[in-house]
GUROPA-357013 format. One record per residue (C-alpha): x, y, z. Coordinates in steps of 0.1 Angstrom, whole numbers, plus 5000, padded with zeros to 4 digits. Each point is the difference from the previous one (the first is absolute). Example, Ala and Ser with C-alpha at 12.3 -4.5 7.8 and 13.67 -1.06 7.14 Angstrom:
! GUROPA-357013
((5123,4955,5078))
((5014,5034,4993))
! end
This chain:
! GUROPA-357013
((4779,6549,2029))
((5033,4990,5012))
((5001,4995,5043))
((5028,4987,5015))
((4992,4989,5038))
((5030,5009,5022))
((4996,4980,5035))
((5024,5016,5027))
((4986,4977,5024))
((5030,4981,5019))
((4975,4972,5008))
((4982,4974,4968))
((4978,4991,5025))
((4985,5037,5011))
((4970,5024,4994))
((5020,5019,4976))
((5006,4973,4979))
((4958,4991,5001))
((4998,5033,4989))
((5022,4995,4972))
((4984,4970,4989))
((4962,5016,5001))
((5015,5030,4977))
((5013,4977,4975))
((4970,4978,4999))
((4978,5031,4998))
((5023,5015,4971))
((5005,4969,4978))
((4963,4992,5002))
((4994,5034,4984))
((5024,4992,4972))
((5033,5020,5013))
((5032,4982,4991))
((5022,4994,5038))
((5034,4991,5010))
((5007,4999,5039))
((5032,5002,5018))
((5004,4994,5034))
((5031,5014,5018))
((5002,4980,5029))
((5008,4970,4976))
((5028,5019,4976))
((5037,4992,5007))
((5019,5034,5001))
((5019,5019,5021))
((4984,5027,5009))
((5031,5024,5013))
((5014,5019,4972))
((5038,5000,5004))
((5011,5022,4972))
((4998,5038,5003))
((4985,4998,4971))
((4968,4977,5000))
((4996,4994,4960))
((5038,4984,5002))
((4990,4973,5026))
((4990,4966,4979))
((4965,4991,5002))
((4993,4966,5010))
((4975,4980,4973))
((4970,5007,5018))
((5006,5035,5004))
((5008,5000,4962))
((4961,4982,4995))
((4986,5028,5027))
((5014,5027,4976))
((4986,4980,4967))
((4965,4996,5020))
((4997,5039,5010))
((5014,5010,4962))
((4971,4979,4987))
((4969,5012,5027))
((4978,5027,4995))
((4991,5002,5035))
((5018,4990,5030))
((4981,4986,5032))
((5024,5003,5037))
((4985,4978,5023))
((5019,5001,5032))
((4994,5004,5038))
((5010,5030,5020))
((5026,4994,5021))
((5013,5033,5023))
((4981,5017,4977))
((5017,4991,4972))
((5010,4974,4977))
((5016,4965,5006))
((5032,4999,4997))
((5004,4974,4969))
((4975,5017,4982))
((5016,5035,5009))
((5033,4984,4991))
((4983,4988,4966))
((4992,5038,4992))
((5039,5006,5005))
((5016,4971,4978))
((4970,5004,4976))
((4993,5032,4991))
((5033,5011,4989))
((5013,5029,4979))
((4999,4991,4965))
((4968,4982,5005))
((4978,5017,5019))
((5012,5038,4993))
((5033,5013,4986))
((5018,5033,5016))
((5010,5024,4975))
((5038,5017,5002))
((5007,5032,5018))
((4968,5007,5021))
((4979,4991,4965))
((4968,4982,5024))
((4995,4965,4993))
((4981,4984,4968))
((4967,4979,5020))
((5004,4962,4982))
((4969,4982,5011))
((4979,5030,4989))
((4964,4993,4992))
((4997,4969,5019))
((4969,5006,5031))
((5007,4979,5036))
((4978,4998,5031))
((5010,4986,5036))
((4981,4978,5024))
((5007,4998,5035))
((4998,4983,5032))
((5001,5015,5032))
((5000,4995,5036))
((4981,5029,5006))
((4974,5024,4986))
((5005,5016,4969))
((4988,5035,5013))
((5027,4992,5024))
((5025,4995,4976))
((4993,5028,4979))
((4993,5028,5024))
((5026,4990,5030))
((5030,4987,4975))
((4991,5013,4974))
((4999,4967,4975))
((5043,5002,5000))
((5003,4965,4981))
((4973,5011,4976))
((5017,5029,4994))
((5032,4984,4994))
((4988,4978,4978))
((4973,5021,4979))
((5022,5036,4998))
((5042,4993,5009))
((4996,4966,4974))
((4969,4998,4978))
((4998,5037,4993))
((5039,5005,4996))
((4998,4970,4971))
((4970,5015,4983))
((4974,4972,5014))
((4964,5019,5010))
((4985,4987,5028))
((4967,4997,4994))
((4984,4983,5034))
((5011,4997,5033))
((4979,4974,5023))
((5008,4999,5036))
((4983,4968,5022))
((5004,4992,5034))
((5001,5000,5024))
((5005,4959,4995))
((5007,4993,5037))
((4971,4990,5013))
((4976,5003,4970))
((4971,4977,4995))
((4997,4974,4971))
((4973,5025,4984))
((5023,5030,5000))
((5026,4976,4984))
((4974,4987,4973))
((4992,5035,4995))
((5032,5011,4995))
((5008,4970,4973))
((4966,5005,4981))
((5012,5039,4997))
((5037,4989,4984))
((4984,4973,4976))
((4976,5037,4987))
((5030,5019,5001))
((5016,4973,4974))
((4968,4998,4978))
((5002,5037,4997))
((5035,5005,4996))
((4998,4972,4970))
((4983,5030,4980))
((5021,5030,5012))
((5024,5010,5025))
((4981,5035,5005))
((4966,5010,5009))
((4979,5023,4976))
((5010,5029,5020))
((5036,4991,5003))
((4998,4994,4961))
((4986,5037,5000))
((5023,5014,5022))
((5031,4986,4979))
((4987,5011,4968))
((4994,5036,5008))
((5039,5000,5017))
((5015,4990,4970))
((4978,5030,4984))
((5015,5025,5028))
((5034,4988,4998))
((5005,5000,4964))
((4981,5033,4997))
((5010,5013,5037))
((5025,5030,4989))
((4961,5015,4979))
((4977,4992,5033))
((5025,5023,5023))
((5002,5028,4976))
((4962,4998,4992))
((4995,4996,5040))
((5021,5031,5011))
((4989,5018,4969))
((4958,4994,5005))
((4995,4991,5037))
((5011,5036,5018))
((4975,5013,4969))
((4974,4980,5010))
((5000,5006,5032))
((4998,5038,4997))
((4969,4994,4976))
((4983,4979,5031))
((5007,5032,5024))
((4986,5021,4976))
((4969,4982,4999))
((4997,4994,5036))
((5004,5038,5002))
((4970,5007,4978))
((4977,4974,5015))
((5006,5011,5033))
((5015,5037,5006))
((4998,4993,5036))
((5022,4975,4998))
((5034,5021,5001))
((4979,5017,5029))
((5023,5013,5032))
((4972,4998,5020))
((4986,4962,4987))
((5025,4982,5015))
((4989,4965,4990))
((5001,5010,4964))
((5030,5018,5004))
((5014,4972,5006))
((4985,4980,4974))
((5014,5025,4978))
((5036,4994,5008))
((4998,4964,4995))
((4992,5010,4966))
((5036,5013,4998))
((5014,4966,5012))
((4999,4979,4965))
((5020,5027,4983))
((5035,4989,5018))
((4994,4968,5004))
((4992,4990,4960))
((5019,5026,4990))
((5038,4998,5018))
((4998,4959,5004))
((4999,4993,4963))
((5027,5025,4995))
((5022,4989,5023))
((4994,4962,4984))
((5010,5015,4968))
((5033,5017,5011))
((5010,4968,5010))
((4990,4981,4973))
((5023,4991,4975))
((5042,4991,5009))
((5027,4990,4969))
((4999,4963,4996))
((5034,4985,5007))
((5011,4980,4979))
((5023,4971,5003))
((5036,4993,4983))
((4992,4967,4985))
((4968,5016,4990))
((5015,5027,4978))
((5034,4974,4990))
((4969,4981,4981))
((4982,5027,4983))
((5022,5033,5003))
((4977,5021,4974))
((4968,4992,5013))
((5007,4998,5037))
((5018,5033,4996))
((4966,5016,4982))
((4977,4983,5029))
((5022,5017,5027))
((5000,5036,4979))
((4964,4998,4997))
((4998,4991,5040))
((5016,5032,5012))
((4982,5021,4975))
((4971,4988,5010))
((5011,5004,5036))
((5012,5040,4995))
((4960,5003,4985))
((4987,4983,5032))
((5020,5027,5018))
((4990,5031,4985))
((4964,4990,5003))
((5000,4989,5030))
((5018,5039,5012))
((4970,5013,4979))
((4976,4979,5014))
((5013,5009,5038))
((5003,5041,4989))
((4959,4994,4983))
((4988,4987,5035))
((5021,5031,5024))
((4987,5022,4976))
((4966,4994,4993))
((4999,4993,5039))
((5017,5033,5007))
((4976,5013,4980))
((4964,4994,5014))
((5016,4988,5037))
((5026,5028,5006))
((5031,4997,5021))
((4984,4977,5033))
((4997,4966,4982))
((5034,5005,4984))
((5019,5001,5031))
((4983,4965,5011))
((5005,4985,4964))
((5037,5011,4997))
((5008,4988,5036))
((4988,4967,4989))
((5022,5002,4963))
((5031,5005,5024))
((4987,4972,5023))
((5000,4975,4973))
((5032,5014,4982))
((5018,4970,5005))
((4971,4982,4976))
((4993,5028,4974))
((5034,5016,4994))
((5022,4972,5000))
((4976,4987,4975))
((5005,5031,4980))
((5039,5010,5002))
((5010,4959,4997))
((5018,5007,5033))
((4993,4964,5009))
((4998,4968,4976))
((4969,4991,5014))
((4996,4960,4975))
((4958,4999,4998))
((4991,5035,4980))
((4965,4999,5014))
((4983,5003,5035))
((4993,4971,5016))
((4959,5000,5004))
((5008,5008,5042))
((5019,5030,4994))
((4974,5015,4976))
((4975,4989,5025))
((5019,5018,5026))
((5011,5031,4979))
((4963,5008,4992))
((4988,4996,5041))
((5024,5020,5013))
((4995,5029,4969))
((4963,4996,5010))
((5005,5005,5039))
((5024,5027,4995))
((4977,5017,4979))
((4970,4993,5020))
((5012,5015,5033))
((5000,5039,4996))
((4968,4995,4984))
((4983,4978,5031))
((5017,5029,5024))
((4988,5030,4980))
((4964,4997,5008))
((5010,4991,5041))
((5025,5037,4994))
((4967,5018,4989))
((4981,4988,5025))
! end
């Protein structure tokens, strides 16, 4: 394993940088190879004057920075958190360093952006001048976030661990032995893998879903509406009763029966109509290898016209089958809320907009399924208070 230590500190002398040193000595004892680079004694300037930042020369420690982060596995930000965010050499270290054409490369004509430092892991360690529940729930971690989605993320590095400690003001010596004896762990562990078991887990069944993804939605919005019917059928035949004017209670256990059917049923097909977009291809790109670019970008946009027409069959399966067994009622909730995310699903599908990242962001699918669930959920809570 490959660390590189990255002290934002502005300070040699500082907490931070005891941190730092109890990491490394915890992660070379367990046999990880470590280089360290600490910003507060690099000589750059950290403005970027040109409009363009890859164009502005990088001074030789910034050209060592860039070697260093090439060669880690795993990068280590140790920095403290100043107005809730970063310092400002270390953020202006982000700026000069991580440059296009090193860290990720835009593609021509709304084409996205190709992710550089993909497959390297990071975690961030923090100081603070106040509590971390503090810091997370009343500000929200902003310099964390920063940091972990607007730079890591957008390069292709996984953050793997984030450790908030403070408050340092005013802690005792044991808190700060504590706090050491945790990082020099952290190193010892991190010297035999950057993830966890679960996080190992967790990335080996989204590689699954994402190379198999366009299969799971059509086997989703093709078997979950089914099985759902098959569990109101036997609820039915256990318990008569159950569908019951007069049993209120299971009446209404009854109708949440109905709920799973529009939630795993319209979600997945609304992530599979916007699936899929035409790669764009670059000029330079297709000057190098005409034939074989030229085949690529074919094969793109017939896969993409596919991806349409099942995703229109996937979307006409679900308002059928739900017109079906639900009638009319559910349909005017479930189409209010396909006009109320318009924007998302049929500008996916016409190619009104050149949207550059083809699939949902993990939020918005987070987001999409909620508010299909609520939506779907409400004329089914009222409908037993109607009755009653």
């Amino acid at each position: 394993m490959r660390i590189l230590v990255i002290l934002g500190h502005p300070r040699r002398e500082s907490f931070g940088a005891a941190l730092a040193d109890e990491y490394q000595d915890g992660a070379q004892s367990a046999g990880a190879e470590l280089r360290r680079i600490a910003v507060s004694e690099l000589c750059f300037d950290p403005e970027v004057h040109h409009a363009a930042p890859e164009r502005q020369p990088l001074e030789p420690d910034l050209v060592a920075a860039q070697s260093a982060i090439s060669w880690a596995d795993h990068l280590v930000f140790i920095y403290p958190t100043y107005w809730g965010g970063l310092p400002a050499k270390l953020k202006g270290f982000l700026d000069r360093t991580f440059t296009p054409g090193f860290a990720f490369r835009t593609l021509p004509d709304a084409g996205g952006r190709r992710k550089l430092l993909r497959g390297k892991t990071a975690e961030i360690i923090t100081t603070l001048d106040m509590p971390p529940e503090v810091y997370r729930a009343r500000y929200r971690r902003p310099g964390i976030e920063e940091l972990r989605r607007a730079v890591l993320r957008y390069c292709g590095v996984q953050t793997t661990r984030v450790r908030l400690i403070g408050p340092v003001a005013g802690s005792t010596h044991e808190d700060r032995s504590e706090w050491l004896l945790e990082q020099n762990h952290a190193g010892r562990r991190r010297a035999h893998g950057a993830r966890s078991g679960l996080q190992q887990s967790a990335r080996v069944a989204t590689g699954f879903a994402i190379r198999h993804r366009v299969t799971l939605y059509i086997g989703a919005v093709a078997i979950l509406p089914l099985l759902q019917q098959l569990a109101g059928a036997v609820l039915l035949e256990l318990s008569p009763a159950a569908v019951s004017p007069d049993a209120s209670s299971a009446g209404f256990a009854a109708h949440l029966v109905a709920l799973p059917a529009a939630l795993l049923g319209w979600a997945p097909a609304m992530l599979l109509a916007g699936e899929l977009l035409p790669a764009q291809l670059s000029p330079k790109a297709v000057a190098r290898d005409p034939a074989g670019e030229q085949r690529r970008q074919i094969a793109s946009r017939r896969r993409y016209r596919a991806t349409v027409v099942v995703s229109v069959g996937a979307l006409l399966w679900v308002i059928g089958l739900q017109l079906f067994v639900y009638g009319l009622d559910r349909q005017v909730w479930l189409l209010l809320l396909v006009l109320l995310s318009g924007k998302t699903l049929f500008n996916e599908l016409t190619v009104r907009l050149r949207i550059p990242e083809s699939r949902f962001e993990p939020e918005r699918v987070v987001i999409l399924a909620l508010l299909f669930g609520c939506v779907c959920i409400l004329p089914t809570l009222l409908q037993p208070v109607a009755v009653g």
